[in-house]
C-alpha positions as CSV (number, residue, x, y, z in Angstrom):
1,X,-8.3,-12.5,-0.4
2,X,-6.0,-9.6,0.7
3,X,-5.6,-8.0,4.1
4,X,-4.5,-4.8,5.3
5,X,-2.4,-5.2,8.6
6,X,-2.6,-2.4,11.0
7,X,0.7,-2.0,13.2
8,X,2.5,0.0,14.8
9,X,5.8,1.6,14.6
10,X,9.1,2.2,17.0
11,X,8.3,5.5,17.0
12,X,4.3,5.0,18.4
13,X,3.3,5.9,14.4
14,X,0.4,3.7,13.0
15,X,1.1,2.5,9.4
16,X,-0.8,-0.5,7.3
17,X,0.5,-3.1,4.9
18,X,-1.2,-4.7,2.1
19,X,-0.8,-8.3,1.7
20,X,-2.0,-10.4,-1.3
21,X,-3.6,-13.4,-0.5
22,X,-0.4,-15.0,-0.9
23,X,1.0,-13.3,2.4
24,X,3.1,-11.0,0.3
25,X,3.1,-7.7,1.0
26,X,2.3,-5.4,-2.1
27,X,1.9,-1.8,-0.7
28,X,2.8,-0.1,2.5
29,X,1.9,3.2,4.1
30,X,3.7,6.3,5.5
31,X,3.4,6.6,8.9
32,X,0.4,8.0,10.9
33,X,0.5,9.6,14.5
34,X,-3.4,7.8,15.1
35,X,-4.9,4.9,14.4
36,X,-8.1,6.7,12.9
37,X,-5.4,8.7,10.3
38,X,-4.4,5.3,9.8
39,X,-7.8,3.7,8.7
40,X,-8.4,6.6,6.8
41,X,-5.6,6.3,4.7
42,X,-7.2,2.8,4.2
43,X,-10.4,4.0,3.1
44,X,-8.2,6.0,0.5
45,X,-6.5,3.2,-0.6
46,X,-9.6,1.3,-1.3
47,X,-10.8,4.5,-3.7
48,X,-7.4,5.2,-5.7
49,X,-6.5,1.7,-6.2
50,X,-9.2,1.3,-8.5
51,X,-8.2,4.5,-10.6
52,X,-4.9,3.0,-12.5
53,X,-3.8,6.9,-13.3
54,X,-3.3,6.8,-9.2
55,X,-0.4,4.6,-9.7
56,X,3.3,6.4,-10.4
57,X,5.8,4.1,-11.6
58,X,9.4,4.7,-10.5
59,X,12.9,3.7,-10.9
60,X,15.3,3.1,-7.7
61,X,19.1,3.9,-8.4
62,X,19.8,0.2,-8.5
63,X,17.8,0.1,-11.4
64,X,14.7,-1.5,-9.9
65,X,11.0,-0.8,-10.1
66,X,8.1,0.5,-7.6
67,X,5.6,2.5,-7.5
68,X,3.2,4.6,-5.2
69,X,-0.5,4.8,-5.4
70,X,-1.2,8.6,-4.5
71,X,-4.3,10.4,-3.2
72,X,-6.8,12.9,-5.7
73,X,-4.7,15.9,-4.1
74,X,-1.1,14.3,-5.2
75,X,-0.1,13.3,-1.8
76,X,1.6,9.5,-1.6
77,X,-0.6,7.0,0.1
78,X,1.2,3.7,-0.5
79,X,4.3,2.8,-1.6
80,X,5.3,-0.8,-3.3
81,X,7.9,-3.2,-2.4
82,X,10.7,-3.3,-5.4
83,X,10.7,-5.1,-8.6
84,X,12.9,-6.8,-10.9
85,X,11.5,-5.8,-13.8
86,X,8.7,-4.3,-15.4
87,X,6.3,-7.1,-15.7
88,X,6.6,-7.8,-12.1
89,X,6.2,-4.2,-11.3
90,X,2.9,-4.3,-13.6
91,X,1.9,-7.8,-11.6
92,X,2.0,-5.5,-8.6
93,X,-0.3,-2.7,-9.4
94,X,-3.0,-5.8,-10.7
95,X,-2.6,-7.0,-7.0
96,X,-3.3,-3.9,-5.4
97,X,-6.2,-2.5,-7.5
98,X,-7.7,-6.3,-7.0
99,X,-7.0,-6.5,-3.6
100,X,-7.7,-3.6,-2.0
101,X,-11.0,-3.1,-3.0
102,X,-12.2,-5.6,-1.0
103,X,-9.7,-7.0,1.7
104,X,-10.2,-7.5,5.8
105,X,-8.5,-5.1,7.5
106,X,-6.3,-6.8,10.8
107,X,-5.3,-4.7,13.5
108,X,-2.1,-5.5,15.3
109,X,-0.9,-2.5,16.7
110,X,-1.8,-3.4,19.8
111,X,0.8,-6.2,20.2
């Protein structure tokens, strides 16, 4: 089963990583200035994931692939590690929309 990790950044922002079961991360958030911004963006996550028009598929300049998994009002709630290729980038998406439905939620910012 997945897991979003709560944690928190240099800067005192909140942000979340989802990992697959496997320990590998497969989406991570903006930054939040509270930890209840935070969750909520987790609660969002949850909702869009399952919605696979949610998920915009990009190119980086090195020719990789990644996408982010965006909110009913456009705005970007996750963002994807990078991919080699297309299939992998597809693999991705499957791992989110399967896993964040239903994963734990781990708070670390508080170490």
């Amino acid at each position: 089963m997945g897991k979003f990790i709560i944690s928190k950044r240099i800067n005192d922002d909140y942000q979340f990583n989802l990992k697959a079961a496997n320990g590998q991360v497969i989406l991570t958030s903006q930054g939040y200035s509270s930890k209840s911004s935070c969750e909520k963006g987790i609660d969002s996550v949850r909702v869009h994931s399952k919605d696979r028009s949610k998920f915009e598929i990009n190119t980086a300049k090195d020719g990789r692939f990644y996408f982010n998994l965006k909110a009913g009002n456009g705005q970007v709630i996750g963002t994807s590690q990078m991919y080699e290729s297309e299939n992998g980038l597809e693999n991705g998406i499957e791992s989110v929309k399967t896993n964040a439905p239903i994963a734990l939620v781990a708070d670390e910012s508080n170490h």
